[in-house]
DRENNU-125368 format. One record per residue: residue in three letters; x, y, z of N, C-alpha, C in turn. Coordinates in pm, whole numbers, plus 50000, padded with zeros to 5 digits. Atoms other than C-alpha are relative to their C-alpha. Layout:
// DRENNU-125368
aa, n.X, n.Y, n.Z, ca.X, ca.Y, ca.Z, c.X, c.Y, c.Z
ALA, X, Y, Z, X, Y, Z, X, Y, Z
...
END
This chain:
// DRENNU-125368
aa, n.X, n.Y, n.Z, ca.X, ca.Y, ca.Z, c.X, c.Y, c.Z
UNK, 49885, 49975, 50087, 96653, 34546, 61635, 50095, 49883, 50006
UNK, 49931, 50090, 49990, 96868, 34284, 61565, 50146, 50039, 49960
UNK, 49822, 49950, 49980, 97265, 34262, 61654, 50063, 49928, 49935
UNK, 49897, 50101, 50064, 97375, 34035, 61374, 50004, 50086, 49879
UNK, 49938, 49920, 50081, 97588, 34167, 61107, 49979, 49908, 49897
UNK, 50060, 50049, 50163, 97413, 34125, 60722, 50172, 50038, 49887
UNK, 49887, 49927, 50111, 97653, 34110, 60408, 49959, 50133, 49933
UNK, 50045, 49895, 50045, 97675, 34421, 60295, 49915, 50047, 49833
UNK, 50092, 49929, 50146, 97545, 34395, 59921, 49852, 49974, 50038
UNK, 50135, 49998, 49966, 97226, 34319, 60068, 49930, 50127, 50060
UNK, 50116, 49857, 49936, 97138, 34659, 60188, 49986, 50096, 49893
UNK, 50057, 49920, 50105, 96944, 34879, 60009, 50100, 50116, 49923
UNK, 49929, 49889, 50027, 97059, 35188, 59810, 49951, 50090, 50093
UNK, 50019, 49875, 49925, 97088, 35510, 59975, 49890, 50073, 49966
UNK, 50094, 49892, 50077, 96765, 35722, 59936, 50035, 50158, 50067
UNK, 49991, 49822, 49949, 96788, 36126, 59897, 49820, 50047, 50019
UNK, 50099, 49941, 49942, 96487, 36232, 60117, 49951, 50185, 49972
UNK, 50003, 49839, 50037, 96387, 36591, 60000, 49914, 50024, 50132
UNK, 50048, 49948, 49853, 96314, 36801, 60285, 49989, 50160, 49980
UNK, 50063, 49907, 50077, 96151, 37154, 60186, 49979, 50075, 50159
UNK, 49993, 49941, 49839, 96204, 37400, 60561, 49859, 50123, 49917
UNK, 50114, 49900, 49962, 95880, 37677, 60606, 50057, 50099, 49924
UNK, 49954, 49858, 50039, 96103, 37935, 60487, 50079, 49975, 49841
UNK, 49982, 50026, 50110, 96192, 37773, 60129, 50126, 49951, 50026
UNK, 49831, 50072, 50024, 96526, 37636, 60208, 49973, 49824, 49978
UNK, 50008, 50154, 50015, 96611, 37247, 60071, 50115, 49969, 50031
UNK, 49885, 50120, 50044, 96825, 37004, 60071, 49952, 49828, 50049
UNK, 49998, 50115, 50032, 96857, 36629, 60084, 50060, 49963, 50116
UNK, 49947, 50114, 49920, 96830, 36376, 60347, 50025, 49877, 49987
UNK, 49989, 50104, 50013, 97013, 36076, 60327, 49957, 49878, 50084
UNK, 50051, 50057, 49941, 96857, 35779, 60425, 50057, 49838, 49997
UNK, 49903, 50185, 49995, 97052, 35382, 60467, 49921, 49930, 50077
UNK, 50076, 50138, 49942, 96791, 35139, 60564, 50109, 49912, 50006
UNK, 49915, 50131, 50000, 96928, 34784, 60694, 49874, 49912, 49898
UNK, 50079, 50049, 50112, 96800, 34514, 60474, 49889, 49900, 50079
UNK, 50083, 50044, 49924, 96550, 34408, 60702, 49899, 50121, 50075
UNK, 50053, 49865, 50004, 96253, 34617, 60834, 50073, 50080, 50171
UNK, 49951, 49926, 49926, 96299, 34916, 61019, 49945, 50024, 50186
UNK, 50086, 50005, 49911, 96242, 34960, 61376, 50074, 50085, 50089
UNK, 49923, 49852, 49965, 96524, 35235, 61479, 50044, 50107, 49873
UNK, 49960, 49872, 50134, 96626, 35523, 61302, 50075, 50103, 50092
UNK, 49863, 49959, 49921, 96916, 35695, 61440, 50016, 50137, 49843
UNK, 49995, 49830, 50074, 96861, 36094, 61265, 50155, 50094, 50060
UNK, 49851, 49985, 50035, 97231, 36221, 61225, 50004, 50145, 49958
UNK, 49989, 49842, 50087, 97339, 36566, 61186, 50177, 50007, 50028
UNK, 49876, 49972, 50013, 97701, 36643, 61086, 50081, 50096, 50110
UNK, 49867, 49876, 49898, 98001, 36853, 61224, 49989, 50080, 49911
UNK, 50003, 49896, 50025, 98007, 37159, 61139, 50107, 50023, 49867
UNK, 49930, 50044, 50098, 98111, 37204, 60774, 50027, 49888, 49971
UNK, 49944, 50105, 50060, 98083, 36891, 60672, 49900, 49962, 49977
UNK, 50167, 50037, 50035, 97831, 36707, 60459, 49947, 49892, 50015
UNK, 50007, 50103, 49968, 97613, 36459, 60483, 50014, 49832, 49904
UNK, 49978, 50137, 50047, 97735, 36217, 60229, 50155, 49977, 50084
UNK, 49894, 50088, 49959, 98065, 36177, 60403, 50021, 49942, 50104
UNK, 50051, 50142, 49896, 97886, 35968, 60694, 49938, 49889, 49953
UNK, 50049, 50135, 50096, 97753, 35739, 60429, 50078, 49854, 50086
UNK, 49901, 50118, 49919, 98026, 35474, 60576, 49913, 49939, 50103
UNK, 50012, 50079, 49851, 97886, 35481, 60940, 49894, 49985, 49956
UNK, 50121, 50054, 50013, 97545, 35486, 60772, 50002, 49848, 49952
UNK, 50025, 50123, 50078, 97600, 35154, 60583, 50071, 49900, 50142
UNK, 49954, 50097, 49878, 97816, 35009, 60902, 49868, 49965, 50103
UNK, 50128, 50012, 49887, 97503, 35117, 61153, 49888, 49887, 49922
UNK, 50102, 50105, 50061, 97247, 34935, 60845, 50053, 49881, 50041
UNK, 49913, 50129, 50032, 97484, 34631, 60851, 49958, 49924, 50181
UNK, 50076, 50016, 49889, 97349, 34622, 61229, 49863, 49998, 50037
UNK, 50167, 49967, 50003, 96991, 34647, 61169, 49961, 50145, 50038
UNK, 50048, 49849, 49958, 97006, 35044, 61245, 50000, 50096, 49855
UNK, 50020, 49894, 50147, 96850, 35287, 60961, 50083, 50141, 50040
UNK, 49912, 49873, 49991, 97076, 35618, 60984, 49896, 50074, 49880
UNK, 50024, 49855, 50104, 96927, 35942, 60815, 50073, 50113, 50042
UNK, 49900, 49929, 49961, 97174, 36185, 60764, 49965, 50148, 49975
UNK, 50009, 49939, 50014, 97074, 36517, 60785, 50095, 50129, 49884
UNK, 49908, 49900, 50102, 97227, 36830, 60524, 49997, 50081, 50075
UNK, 49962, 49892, 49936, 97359, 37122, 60698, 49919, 50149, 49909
UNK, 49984, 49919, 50129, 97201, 37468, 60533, 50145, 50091, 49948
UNK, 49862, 49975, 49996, 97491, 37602, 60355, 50092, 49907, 49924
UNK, 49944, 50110, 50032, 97625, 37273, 60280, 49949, 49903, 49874
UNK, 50050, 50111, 50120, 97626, 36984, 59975, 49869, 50038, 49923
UNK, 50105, 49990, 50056, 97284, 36945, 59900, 49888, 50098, 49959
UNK, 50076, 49944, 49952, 97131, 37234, 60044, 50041, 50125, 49897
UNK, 50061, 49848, 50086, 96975, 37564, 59836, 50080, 50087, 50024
UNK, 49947, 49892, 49970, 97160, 37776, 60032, 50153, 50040, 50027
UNK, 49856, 49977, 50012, 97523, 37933, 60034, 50048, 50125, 50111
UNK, 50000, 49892, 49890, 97654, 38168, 60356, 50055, 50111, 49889
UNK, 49941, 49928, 50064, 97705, 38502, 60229, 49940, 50117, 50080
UNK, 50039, 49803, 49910, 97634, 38907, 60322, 49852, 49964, 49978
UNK, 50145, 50017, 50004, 97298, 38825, 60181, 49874, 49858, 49991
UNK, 50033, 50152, 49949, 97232, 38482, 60270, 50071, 49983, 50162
UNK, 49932, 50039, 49905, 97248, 38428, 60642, 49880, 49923, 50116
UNK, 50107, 50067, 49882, 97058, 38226, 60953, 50112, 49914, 50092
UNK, 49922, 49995, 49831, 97193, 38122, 61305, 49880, 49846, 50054
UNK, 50098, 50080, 49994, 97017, 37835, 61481, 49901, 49992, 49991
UNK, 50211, 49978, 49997, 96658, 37985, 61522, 49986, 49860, 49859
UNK, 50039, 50075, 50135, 96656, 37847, 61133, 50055, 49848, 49985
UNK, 49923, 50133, 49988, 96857, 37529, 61217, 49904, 49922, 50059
UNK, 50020, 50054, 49905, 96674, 37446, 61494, 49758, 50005, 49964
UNK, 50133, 50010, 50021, 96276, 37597, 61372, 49952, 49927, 49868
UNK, 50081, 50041, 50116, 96303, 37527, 61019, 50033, 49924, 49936
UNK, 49969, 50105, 50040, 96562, 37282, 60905, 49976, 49859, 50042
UNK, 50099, 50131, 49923, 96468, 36965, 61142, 49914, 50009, 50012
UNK, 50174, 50092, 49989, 96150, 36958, 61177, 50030, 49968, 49811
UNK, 50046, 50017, 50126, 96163, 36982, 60772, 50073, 49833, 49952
UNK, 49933, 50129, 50002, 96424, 36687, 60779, 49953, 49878, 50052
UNK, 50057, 50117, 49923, 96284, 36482, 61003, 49838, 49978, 49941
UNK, 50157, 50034, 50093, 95905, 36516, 60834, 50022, 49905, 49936
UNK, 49983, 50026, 50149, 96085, 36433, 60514, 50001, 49835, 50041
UNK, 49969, 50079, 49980, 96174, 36121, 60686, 49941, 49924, 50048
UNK, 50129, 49982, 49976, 95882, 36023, 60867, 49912, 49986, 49929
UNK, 50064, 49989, 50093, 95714, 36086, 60580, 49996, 49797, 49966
UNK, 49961, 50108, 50074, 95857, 35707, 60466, 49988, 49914, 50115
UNK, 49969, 50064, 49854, 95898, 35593, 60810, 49955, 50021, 50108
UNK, 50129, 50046, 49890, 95584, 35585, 61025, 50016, 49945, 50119
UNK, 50005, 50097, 49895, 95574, 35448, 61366, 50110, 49894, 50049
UNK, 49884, 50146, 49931, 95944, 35332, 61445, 50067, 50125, 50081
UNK, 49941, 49926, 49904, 96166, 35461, 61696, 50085, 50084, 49990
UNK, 49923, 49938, 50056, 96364, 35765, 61638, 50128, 50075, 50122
UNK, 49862, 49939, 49919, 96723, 35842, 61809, 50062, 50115, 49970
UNK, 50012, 49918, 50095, 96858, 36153, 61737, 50240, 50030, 50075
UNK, 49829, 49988, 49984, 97275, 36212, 61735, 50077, 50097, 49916
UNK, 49895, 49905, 50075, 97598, 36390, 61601, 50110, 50018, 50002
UNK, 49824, 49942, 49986, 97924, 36518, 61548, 50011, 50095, 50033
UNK, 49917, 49898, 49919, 98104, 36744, 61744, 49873, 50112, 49985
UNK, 50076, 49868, 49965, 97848, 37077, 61695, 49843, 49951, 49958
UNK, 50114, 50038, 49971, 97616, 36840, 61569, 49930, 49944, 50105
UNK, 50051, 50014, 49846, 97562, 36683, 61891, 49966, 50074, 50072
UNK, 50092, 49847, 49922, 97486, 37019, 62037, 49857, 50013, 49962
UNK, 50164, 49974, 50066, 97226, 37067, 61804, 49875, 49908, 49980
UNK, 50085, 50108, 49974, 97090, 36723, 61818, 49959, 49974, 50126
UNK, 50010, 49977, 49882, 97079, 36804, 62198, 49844, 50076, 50010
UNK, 50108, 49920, 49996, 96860, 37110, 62152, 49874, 49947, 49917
UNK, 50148, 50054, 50037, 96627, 36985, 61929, 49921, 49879, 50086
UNK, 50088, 50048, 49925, 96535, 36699, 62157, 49992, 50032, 50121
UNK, 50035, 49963, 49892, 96514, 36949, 62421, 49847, 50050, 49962
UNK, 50135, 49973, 50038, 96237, 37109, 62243, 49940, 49933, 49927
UNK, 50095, 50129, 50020, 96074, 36803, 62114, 50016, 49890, 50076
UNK, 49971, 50106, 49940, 96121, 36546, 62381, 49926, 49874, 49962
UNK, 50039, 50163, 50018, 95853, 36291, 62318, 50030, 49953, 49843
UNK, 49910, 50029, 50145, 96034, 36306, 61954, 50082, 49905, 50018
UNK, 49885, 50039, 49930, 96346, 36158, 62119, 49986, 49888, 50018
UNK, 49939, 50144, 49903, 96419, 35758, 62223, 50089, 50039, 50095
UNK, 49882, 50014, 49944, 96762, 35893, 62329, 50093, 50117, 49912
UNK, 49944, 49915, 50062, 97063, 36115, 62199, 50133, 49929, 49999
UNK, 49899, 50055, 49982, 97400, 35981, 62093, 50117, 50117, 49955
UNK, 49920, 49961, 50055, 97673, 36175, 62059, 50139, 49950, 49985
UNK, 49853, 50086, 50049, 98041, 36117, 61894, 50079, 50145, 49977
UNK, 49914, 49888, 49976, 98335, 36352, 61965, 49937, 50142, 50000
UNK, 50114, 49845, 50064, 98084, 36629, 62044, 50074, 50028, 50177
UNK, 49925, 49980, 49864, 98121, 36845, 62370, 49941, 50156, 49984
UNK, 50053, 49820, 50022, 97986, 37227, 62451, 50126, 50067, 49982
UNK, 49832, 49912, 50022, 98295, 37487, 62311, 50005, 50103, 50100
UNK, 49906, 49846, 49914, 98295, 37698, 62657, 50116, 49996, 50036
UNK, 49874, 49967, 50024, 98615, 37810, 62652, 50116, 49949, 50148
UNK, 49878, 50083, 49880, 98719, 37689, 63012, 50012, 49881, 49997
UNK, 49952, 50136, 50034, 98714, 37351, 62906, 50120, 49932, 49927
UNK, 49852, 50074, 50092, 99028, 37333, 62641, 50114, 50068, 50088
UNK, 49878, 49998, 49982, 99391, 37325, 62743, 50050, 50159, 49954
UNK, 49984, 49872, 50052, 99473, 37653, 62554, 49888, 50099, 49976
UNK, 50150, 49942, 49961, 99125, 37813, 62725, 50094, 50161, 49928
UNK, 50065, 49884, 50034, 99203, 38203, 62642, 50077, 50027, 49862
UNK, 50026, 50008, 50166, 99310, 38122, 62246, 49906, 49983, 49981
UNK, 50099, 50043, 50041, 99022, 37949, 62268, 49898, 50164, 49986
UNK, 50050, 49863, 49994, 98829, 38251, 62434, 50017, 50078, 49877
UNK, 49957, 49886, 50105, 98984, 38491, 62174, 49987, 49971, 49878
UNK, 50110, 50067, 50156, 98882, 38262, 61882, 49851, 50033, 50029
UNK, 50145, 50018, 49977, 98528, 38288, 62026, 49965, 50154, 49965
UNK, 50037, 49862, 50038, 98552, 38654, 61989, 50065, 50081, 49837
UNK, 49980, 49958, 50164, 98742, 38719, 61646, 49937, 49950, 49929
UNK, 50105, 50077, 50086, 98534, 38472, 61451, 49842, 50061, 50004
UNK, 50080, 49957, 50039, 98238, 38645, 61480, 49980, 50156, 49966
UNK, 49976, 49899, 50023, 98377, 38972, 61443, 50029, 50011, 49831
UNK, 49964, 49960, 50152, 98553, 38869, 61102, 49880, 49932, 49941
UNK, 50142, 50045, 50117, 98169, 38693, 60970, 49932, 50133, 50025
UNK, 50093, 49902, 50028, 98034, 39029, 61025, 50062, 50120, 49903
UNK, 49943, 49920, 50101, 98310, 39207, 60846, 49983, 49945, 49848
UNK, 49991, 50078, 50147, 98295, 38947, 60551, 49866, 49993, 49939
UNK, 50153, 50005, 50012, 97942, 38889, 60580, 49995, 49829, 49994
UNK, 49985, 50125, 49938, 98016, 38518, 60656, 50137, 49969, 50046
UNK, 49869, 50063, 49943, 98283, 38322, 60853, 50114, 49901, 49839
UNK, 49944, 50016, 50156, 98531, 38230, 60515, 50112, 49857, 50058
UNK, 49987, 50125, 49967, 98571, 37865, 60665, 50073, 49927, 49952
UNK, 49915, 50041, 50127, 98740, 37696, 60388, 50156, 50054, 49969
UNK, 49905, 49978, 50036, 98969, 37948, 60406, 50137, 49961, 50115
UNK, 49934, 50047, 49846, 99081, 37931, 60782, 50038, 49884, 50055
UNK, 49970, 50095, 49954, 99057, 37626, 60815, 49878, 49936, 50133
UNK, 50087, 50056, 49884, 98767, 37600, 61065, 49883, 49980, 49927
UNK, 50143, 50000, 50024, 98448, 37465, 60930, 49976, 49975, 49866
UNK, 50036, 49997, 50133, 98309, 37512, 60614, 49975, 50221, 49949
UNK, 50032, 49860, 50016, 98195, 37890, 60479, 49866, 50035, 50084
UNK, 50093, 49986, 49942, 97952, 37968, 60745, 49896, 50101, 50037
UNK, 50068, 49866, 49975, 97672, 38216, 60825, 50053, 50076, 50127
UNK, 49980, 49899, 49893, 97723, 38491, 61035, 49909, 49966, 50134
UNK, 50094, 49979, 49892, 97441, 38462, 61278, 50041, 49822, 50046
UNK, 49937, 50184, 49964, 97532, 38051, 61287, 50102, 50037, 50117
UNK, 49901, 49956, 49930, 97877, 38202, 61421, 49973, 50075, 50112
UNK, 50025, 49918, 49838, 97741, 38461, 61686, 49947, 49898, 50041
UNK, 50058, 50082, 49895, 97512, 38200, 61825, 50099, 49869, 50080
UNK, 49878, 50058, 49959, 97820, 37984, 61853, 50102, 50007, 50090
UNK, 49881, 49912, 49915, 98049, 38181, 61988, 49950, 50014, 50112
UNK, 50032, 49971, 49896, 97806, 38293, 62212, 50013, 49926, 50134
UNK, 50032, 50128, 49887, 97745, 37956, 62383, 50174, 49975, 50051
UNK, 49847, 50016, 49971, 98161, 37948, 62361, 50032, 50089, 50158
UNK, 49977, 49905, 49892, 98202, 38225, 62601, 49955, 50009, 50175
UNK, 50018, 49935, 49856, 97965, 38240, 62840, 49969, 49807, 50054
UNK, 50023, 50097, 49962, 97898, 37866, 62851, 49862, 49967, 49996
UNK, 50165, 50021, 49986, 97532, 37882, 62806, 49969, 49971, 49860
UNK, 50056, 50030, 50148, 97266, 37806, 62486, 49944, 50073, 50009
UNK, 50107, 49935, 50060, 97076, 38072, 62364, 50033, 50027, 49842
UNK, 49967, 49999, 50106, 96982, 38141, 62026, 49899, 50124, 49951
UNK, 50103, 49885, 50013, 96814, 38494, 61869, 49937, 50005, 49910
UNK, 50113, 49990, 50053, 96485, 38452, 61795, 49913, 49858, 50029
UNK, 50018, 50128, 49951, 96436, 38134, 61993, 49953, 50044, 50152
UNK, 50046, 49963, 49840, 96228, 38224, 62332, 49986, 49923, 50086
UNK, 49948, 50050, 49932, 96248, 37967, 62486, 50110, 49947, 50084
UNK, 49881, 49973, 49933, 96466, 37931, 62728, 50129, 49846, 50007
UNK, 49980, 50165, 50051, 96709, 37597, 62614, 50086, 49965, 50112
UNK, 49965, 50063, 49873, 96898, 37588, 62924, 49892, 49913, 50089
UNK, 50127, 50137, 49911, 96591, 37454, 63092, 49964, 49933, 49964
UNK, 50085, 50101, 50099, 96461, 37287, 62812, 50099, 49860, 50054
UNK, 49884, 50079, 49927, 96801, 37118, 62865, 49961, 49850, 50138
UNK, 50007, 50029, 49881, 96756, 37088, 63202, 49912, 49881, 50047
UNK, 50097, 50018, 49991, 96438, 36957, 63156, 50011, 49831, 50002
UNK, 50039, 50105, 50057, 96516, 36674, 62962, 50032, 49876, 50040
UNK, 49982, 50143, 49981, 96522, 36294, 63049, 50007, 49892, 49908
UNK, 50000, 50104, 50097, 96645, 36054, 62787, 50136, 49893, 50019
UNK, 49857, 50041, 50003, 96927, 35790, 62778, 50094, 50085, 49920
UNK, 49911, 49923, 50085, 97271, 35941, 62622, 50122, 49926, 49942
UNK, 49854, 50091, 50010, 97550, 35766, 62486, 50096, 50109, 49926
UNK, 49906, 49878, 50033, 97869, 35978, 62461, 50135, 49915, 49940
UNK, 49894, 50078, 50079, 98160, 35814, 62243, 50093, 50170, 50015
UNK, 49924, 49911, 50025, 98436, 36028, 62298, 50181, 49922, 49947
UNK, 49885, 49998, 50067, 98781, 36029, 62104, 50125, 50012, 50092
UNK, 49827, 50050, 49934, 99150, 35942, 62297, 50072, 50125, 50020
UNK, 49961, 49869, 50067, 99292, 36223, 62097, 49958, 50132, 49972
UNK, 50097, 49877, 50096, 99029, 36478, 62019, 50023, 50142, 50095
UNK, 49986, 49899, 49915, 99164, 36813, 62137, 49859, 50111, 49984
UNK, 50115, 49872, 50001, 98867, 37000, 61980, 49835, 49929, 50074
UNK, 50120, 50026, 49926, 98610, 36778, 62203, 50069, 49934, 50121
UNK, 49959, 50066, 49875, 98815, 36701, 62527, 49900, 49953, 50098
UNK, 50135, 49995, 49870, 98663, 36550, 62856, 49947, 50101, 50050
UNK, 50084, 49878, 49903, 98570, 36888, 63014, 49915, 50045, 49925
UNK, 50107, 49952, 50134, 98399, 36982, 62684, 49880, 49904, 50015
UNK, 50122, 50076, 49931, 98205, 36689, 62721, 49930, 49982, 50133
UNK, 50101, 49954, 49887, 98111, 36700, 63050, 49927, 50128, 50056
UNK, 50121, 49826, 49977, 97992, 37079, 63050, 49872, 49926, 49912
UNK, 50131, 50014, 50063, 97754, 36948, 62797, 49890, 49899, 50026
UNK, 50064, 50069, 49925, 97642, 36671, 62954, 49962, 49999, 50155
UNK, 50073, 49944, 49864, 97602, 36861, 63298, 49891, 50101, 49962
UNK, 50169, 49927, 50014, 97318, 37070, 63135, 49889, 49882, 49975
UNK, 50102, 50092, 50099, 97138, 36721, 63082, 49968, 49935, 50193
UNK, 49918, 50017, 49893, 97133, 36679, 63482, 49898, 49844, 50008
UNK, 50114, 50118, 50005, 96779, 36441, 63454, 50055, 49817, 49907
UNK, 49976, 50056, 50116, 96938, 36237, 63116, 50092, 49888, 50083
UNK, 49956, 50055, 49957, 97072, 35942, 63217, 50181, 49944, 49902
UNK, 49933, 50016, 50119, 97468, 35924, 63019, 50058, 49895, 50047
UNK, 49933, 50132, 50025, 97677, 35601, 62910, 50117, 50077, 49893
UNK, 49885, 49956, 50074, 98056, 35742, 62828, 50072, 49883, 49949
UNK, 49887, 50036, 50013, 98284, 35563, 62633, 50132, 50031, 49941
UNK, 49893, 49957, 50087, 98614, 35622, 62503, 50088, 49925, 49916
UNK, 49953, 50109, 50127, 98786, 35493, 62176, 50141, 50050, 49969
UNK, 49828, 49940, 50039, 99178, 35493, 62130, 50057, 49966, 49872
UNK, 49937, 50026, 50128, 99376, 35447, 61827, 49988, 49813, 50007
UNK, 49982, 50113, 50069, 99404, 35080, 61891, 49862, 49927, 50000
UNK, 50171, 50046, 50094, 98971, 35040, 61845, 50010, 50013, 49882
UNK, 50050, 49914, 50153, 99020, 35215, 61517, 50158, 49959, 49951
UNK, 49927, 50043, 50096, 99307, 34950, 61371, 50113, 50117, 50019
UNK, 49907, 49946, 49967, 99573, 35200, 61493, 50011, 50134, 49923
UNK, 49970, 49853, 50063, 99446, 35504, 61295, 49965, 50121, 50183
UNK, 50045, 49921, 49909, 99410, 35837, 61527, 49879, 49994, 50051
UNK, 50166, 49995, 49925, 99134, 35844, 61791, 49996, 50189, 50012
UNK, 50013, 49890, 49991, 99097, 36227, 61716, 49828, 50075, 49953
UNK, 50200, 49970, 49982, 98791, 36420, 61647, 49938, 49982, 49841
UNK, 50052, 50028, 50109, 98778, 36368, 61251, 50070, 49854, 49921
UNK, 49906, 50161, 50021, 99031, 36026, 61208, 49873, 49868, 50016
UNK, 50107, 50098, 49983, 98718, 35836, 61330, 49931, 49944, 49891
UNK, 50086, 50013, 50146, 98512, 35863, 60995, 50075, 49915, 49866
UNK, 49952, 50104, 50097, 98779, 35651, 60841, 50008, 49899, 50037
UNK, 50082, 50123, 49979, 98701, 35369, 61047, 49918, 50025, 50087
UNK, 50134, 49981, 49908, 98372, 35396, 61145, 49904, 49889, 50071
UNK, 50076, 50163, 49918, 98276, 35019, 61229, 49999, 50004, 50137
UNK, 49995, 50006, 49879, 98401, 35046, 61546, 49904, 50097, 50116
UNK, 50146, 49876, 49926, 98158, 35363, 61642, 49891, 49914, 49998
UNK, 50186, 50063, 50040, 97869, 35193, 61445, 49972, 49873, 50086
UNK, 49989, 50145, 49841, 97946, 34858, 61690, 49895, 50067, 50121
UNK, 50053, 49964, 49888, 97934, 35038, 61951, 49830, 50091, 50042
UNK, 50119, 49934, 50027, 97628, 35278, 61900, 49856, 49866, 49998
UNK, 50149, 50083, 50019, 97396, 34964, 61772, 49995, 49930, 50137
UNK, 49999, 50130, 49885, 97523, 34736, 62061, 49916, 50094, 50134
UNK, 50071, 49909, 49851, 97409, 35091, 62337, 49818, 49962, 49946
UNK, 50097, 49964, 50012, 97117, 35091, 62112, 49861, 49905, 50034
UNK, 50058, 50175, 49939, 96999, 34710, 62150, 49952, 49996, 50149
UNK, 50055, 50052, 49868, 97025, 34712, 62512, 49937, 50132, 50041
UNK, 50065, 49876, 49962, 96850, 35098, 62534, 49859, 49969, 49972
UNK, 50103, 49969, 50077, 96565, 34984, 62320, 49896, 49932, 50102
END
């Protein structure tokens, strides 16, 4: 991979990867080659409620480094078939059995035989966790960016937190989804998304229903490098958040750093301020990824 920075009209256009899950759900993976060939691929899954064109940025910053980014679609979200509702709903099982693998095929599909990293934002980093617990020789490595497990003894205002962990899935079962958009947390989310969430909020653990394996061990299991970018500011991924989640990784070898307002040109180092300057992530990420590879 090479660490020299191309002008940017030289990189390709964005391709939308169609990605078709076992159980009929779609949507569209974005894909930002650098303009040179590929030889990482750094698979991206969002924060929670949020889609994947509005990492386009760090995708074209990471290309601009010789790193291909594919940005996964959330179901639920932008691209994707599906909409949370009373009669539309799925929890990770479907995140985790039927949307990635279908994403990552899609991608794969184009991109044969290069090295694949797998990362995220804040709940995506959870989930980019678990999946390369249960696919390890999938994995190079895992990067996450303002991510962190939500058990509740980790934030400053732990039993709001707690007591969010338990109304939020109370009001997606009254609504028949979590009404995200409206609250202010998320996007409009499934119900079963939300219990499995919450769950891990509470007791501090990962399980997910209809997932038998057991992902604490998988966890446990796993051995990969990690690079953890955490945020100055970010109350919704503090240090203790991150280190619960990176003490289920006990084998994984991690590389923390932390980014303050004055990396990021003096905007907020908080947990969503980042995505408006994202050079300074994508720096850092290609430069772990160079000397990981």
């Amino acid at each position: 991979m090479s660490a020299s920075v191309v002008d940017e009209s030289t990189l390709p256009a964005v391709e939308a990867r169609h990605a078709v899950a076992a159980d009929g759900a779609t949507a569209e993976v974005l894909l930002q080659r650098p303009a040179g060939p590929v030889r990482e691929v750094l698979y991206w899954l969002p924060a929670l409620g949020v889609s994947a064109r509005q990492y386009l940025p760090l995708a074209q910053a990471l290309a601009m480094h010789g790193v291909a980014m594919a940005i996964h679609e959330w179901r639920g979200i932008g691209s994707s078939n599906h909409r949370a509702g009373r009669h539309d709903d799925w929890g990770y099982r479907e995140l985790l059995r039927q949307d990635l693998p279908a994403g990552v095929s899609a991608v794969q599909a184009v991109l044969p035989g290069t090295r694949y990293w797998f990362g995220g934002h804040s709940l995506g980093g959870q989930i980019a966790t678990l999946h390369a617990a249960l696919h390890p020789a999938q994995a190079a490595g895992l990067v996450m960016v303002a991510s962190g497990a939500p058990y509740w003894r980790g934030f400053r205002h732990a039993r709001l937190v707690w007591l969010s962990l338990v109304l939020a899935p109370w009001l997606a079962r009254m609504m028949g989804y979590l009404p995200g958009r409206r609250i202010g947390f998320g996007g409009n989310e499934a119900r079963s998304l939300i219990a499995d969430w919450a769950r891990s909020g509470r007791t501090g653990r990962y399980a997910a229903a209809g997932i038998e394996e057991g992902l604490e061990q998988r966890l446990a299991a796993l051995a990969l490098p990690v690079l953890a970018l955490r945020l100055s500011d970010d109350w919704l991924a503090p240090r203790a958040s991150l280190a619960w989640l990176l003490g289920k990784l006990p084998r994984s070898h991690a590389t923390q750093e932390v980014l303050t307002p004055g990396d990021l040109d003096g905007r907020p180092a908080d947990h969503f301020g980042w995505m408006k300057t994202p050079v300074p992530v994508a720096e850092r990420i290609a430069h772990w990824l160079g000397a990981s590879s």
